[in-house]
C-alpha positions in Angstrom: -11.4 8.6 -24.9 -10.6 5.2 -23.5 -13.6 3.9 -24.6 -12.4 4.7 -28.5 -9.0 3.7 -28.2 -10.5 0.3 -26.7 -13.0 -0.3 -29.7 -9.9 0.9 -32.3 -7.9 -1.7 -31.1 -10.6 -4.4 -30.9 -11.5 -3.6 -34.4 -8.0 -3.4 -35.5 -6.4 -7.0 -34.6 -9.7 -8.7 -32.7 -8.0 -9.8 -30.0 -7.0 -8.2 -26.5 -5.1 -5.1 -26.5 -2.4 -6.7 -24.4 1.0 -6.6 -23.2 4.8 -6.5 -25.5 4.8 -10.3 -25.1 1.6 -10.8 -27.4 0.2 -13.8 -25.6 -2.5 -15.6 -26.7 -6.2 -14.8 -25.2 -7.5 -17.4 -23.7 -7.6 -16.7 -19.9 -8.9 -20.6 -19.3 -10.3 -21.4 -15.3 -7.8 -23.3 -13.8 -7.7 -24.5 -10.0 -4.7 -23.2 -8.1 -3.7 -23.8 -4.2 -2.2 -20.4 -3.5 -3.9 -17.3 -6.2 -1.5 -14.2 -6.1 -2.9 -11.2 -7.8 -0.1 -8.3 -8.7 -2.7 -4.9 -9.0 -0.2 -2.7 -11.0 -1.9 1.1 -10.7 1.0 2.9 -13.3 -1.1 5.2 -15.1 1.0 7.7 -13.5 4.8 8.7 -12.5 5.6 5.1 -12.0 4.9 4.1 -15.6 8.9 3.7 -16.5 8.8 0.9 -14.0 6.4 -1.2 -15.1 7.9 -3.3 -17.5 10.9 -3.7 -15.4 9.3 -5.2 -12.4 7.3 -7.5 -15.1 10.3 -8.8 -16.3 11.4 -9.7 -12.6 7.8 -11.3 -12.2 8.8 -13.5 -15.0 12.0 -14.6 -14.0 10.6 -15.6 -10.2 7.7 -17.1 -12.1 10.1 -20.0 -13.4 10.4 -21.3 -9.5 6.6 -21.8 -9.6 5.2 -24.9 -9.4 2.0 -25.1 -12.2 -0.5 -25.4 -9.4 0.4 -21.8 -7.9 -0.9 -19.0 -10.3 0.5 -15.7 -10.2 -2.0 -13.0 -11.9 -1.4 -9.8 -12.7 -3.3 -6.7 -13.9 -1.6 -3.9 -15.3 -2.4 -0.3 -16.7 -0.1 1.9 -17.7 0.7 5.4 -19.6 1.2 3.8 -23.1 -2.4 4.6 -25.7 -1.4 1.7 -27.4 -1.7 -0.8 -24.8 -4.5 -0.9 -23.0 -5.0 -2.0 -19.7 -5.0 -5.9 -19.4 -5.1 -9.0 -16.8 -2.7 -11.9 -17.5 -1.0 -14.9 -16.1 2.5 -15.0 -15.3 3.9 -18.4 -15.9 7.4 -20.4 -17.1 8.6 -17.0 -17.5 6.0 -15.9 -19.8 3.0 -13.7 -19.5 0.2 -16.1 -20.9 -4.0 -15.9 -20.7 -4.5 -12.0 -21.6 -7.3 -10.8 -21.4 -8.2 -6.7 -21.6 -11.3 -4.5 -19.9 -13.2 -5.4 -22.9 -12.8 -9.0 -22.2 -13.9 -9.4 -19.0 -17.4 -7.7 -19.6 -16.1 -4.7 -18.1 -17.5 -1.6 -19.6 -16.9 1.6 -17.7 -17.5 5.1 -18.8 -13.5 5.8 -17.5 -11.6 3.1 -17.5 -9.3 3.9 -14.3 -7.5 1.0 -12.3 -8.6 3.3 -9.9 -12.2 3.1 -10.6 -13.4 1.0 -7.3 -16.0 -0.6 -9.9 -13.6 -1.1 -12.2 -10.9 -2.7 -9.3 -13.7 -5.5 -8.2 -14.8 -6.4 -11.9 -11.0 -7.4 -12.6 -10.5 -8.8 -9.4 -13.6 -10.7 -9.0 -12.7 -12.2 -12.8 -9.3 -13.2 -11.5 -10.4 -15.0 -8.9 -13.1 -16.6 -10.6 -10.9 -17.7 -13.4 -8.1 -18.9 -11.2 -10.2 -20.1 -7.6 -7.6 -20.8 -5.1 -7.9 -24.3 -3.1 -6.0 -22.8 -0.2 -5.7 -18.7 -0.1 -5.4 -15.8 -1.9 -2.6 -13.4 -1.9 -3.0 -9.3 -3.0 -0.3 -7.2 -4.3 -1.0 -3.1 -4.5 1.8 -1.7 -6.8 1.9 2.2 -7.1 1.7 4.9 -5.9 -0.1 5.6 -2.1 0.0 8.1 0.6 -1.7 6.2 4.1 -4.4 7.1 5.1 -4.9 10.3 3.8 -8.4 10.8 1.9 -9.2 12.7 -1.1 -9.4 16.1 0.3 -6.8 16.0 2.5 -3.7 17.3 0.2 -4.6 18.1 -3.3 -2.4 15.4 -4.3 -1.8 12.7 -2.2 -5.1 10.4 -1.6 -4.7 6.9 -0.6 -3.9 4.0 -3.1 -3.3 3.9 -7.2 -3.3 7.1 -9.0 -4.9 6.8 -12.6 -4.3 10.0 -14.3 -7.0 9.1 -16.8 -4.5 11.1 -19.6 -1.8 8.4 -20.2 0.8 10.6 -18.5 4.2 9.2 -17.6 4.4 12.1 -15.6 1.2 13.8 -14.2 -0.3 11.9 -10.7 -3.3 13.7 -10.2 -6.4 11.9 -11.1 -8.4 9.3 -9.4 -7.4 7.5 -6.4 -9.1 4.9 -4.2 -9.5 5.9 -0.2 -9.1 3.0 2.0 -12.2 2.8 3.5 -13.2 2.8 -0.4 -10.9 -0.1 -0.9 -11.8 -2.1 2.1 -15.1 -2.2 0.5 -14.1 -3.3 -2.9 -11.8 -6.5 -1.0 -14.5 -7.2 1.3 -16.4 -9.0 -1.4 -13.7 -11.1 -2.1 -12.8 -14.4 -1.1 -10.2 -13.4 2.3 -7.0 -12.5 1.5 -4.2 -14.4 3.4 -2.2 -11.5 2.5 -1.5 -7.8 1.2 1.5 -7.1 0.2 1.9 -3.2 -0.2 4.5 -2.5 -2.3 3.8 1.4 -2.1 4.9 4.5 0.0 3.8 5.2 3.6 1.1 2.0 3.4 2.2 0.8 6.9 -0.2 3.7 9.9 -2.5 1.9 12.2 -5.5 4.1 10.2 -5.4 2.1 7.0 -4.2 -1.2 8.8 -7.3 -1.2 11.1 -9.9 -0.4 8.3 -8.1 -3.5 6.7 -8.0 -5.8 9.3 -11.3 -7.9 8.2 -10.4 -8.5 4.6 -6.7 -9.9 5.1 -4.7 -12.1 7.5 -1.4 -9.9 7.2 -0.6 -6.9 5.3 3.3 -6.9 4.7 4.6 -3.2 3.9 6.8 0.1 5.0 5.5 2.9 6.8 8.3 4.9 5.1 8.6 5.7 1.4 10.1 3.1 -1.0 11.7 2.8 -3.9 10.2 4.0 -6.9 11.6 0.5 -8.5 9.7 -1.5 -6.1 10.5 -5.0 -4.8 13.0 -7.1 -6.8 10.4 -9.3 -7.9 12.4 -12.2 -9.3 13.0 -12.6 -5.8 9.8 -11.8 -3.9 7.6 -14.0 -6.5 8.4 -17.1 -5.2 8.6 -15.8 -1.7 4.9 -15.5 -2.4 4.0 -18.8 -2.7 6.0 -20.3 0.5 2.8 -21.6 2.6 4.4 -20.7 5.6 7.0 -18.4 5.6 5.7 -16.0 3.1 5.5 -12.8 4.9 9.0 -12.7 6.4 10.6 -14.1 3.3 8.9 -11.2 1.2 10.5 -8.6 3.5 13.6 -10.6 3.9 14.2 -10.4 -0.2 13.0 -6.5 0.1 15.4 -5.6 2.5 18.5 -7.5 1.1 17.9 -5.9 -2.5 21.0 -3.0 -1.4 20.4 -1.3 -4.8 21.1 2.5 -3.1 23.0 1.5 0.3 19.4 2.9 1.9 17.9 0.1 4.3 13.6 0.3 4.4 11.3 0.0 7.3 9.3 -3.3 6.1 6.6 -4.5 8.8 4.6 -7.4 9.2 0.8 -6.8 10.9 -1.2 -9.6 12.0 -5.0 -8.1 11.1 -6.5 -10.3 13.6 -4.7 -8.2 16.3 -5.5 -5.0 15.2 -8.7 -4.6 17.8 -7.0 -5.3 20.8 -4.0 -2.9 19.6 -7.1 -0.2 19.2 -8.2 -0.8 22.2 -4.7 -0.6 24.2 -4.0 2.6 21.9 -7.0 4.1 23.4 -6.1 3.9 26.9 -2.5 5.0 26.2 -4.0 8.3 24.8 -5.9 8.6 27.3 -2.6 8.5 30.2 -1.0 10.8 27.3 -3.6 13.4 27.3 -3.7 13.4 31.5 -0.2 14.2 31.7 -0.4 17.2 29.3 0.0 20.2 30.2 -1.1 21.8 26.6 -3.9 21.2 23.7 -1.0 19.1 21.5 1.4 17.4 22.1 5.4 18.7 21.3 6.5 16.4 18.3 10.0 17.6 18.2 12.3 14.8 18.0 9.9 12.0 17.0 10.2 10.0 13.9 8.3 10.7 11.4 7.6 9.1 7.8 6.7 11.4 5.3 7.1 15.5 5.4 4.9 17.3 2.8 5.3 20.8 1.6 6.4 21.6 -2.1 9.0 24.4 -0.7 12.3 23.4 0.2 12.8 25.2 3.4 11.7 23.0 6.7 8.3 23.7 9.0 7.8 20.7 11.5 4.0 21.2 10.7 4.1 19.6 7.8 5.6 16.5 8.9 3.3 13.1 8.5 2.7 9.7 10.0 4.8 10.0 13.4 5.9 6.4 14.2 3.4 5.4 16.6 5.6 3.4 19.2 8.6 6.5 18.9 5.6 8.9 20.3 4.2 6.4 23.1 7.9 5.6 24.1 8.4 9.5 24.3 4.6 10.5 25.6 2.8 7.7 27.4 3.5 6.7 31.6 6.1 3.9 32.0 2.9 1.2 32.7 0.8 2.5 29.9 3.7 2.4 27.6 4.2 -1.7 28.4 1.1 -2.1 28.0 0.4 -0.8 24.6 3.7 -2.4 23.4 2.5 -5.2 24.7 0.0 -5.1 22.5 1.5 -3.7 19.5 4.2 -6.7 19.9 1.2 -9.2 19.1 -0.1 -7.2 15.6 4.1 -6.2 14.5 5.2 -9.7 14.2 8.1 -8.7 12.4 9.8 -5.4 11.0 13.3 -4.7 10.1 14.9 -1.2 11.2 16.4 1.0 8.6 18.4 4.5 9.9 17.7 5.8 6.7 15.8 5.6 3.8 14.9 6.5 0.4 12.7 10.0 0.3 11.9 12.7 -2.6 12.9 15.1 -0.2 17.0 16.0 0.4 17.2 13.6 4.0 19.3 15.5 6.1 17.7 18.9 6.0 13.7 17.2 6.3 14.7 14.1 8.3 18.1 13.6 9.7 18.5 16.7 11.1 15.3 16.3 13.1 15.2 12.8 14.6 17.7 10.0 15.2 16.1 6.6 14.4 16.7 3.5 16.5 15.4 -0.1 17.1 13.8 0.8 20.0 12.2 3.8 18.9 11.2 2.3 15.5 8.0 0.5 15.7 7.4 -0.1 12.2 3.6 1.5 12.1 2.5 5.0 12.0 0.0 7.2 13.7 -1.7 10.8 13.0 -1.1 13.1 16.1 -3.2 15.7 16.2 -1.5 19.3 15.5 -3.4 22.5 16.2 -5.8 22.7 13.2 -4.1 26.8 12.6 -1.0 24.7 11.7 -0.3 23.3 7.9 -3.2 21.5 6.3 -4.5 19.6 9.8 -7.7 21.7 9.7 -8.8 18.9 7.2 -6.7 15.8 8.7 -8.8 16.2 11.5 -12.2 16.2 9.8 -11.2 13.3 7.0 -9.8 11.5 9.9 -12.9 11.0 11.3 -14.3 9.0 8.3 -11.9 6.5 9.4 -12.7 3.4 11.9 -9.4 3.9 13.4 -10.7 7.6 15.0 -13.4 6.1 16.8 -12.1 2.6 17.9 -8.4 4.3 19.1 -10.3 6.9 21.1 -9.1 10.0 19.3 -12.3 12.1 19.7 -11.9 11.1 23.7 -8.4 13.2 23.8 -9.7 16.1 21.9 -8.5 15.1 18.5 
């Protein structure tokens, strides 16, 4: 269906189907020093958002100097635009170019087609080489670490419905071990900026860690608004002070009165924090006196059930310092923070956030955030596999590298 509505519109006005602003196609190489690319996924709930957050882009994209390019691709539930990459410059989106353009001829055009993802990115990059680094924004929806099968529908990164439904998010989404693989033929990222739900758990930071230097998100849910982009654009660009000024601006935006988690990871520590977190589990698992460990109290990121009364089994991504502070001897505690204090290298703290869930009777009521106890990344803890849907956590966790490099299988998990 795609395919027609893409040959319709070629036919029709012979040049890129393309965004409101009509710019002209002709996506010319240029040399930048810093590449940014925006990967805007909002074939899906997040559709109404879209344009919003482009209009932000524009408006932080007149603080640009001409030799940073900010790219973005964007696909979202409208038949009549199909999805398209562009330059965002002066204010204006310039350079469109759609699917069709760049050569890319899929029998489903999903963003969340992992061929489809390298083709555009791959033709960004070789359109726009970068003199100095490369920066990578995910916009949409994501759930962690959580694969395919895991929850019928929650599964990773960019939900494409395939339908052009503002509405509907099941469809195709990209796993991360799916999406390491796509960014690992890349030139290296300096950064990923995450600017979706729950992105932030030691699983999908680890099977990051060789494709990026940081990876800037919240371990929480955000906004369904997203960053405020006029800011955060050229917070992009700083050389230097990139990372803290992108979750600075995110923090400050005060739209709700909600604070959000945000967290910094350094990738290049994320072996060392593997290896600590596998001797801490193994002091945890020495000291207990049962199979799993009690969770009550802990802080945790996301609960999933569609019912509205509360079971603790269905809560997800525990905040992995909250459950060593709480589980771990005094010594093996220090020395996993230790460690997790060289790949955090900065978070904010938020007592409360943003959820689709009523907070007080799925989160407040069951765990009392503070700095301390908030460590900015998640963790799966293993719950008896009788309870909720961790029968198949605990098999699609194991196609992760996390499981075997944190030692999980060692404690039973």
């Amino acid at each position: 269906m795609k395919k027609l509505l893409l040959a319709l519109c070629t036919l029709a006005i012979l040049t890129a189907c393309s965004s409101d602003d009509d710019p002209a196609n002709d996506f010319a190489p240029q040399s930048c020093e810093r590449t940014v690319i925006v990967y805007m996924s909002g074939e899906n709930s997040l559709t109404a958002y879209v344009n919003s957050n482009l209009k932000q882009m524009k408006e932080g994209s007149r603080l640009l100097s001409p030799s940073n390019c900010l790219l973005v691709f964007v696909d979202k539930s409208k038949v009549s635009e199909l999805p398209w990459l562009a330059r965002i410059r002066d204010g204006q989106v310039t350079d469109s170019v759609s699917l069709a353009d760049m050569g890319i001829s899929q029998k489903d055009e999903y963003a969340s087609d992992p061929q489809v993802m390298e083709d555009v990115l791959k033709y960004a990059v070789s359109h726009y080489p970068a003199t100095r680094d490369y920066g990578l924004v995910l916009w949409g929806h994501s759930t962690g670490w959580l694969m395919a099968d895991s929850i019928a529908y929650t599964r990773a990164y960019g939900v494409d419905n395939g339908i052009n439904s503002s509405v509907s998010n099941e469809g195709k989404w990209l796993n991360v071990p799916t999406l390491a693989r796509v960014l690992g033929k890349l030139p290296h990222l300096k950064f990923i900026f995450a600017d979706c739900c729950n992105f932030m758990c030691l699983e999908s930071l680890y099977e990051l860690r060789s494709v990026t230097d940081y990876i800037i998100g919240s371990p929480a849910e955000i906004p369904k608004e997203g960053a405020p982009y006029d800011k955060v654009v050229p917070a992009m660009f700083d050389q230097d002070h990139f990372a803290t000024l992108i979750v600075d601006h995110y923090f400050a935006r005060k739209n709700d009165g909600l604070d959000l988690p945000l967290t910094v990871v350094k990738t290049s520590e994320m072996e060392q924090l593997a290896q600590a977190t596998r001797t801490a589990l193994q002091a945890v698992k020495s000291r207990q006196t049962t199979d799993y460990a009690d969770l009550t109290g802990l802080i945790y990121y996301y609960y999933y059930d569609q019912r509205f009364f509360y079971n603790p089994v269905n809560n997800i991504f525990y905040d992995a310092g909250d459950f060593m502070l709480a589980k771990a001897p005094e010594a093996s505690y220090q020395q996993w923070k230790q460690a997790l204090d060289k790949a955090v290298v900065y978070k904010t703290f938020a007592a409360q956030w943003r959820t689709d869930k009523k907070w007080d009777t799925f989160y407040g009521n069951n765990f009392t955030p503070t700095p301390e106890r908030q460590s900015g990344v998640s963790m799966y803890i293993a719950q008896s596999p009788f309870a909720g849907n961790h029968v198949t956590y605990q098999r699609d966790i194991q196609k992760l590298a996390w499981y075997y490099a944190a030692g999980y299988s060692a404690v039973g998990w």
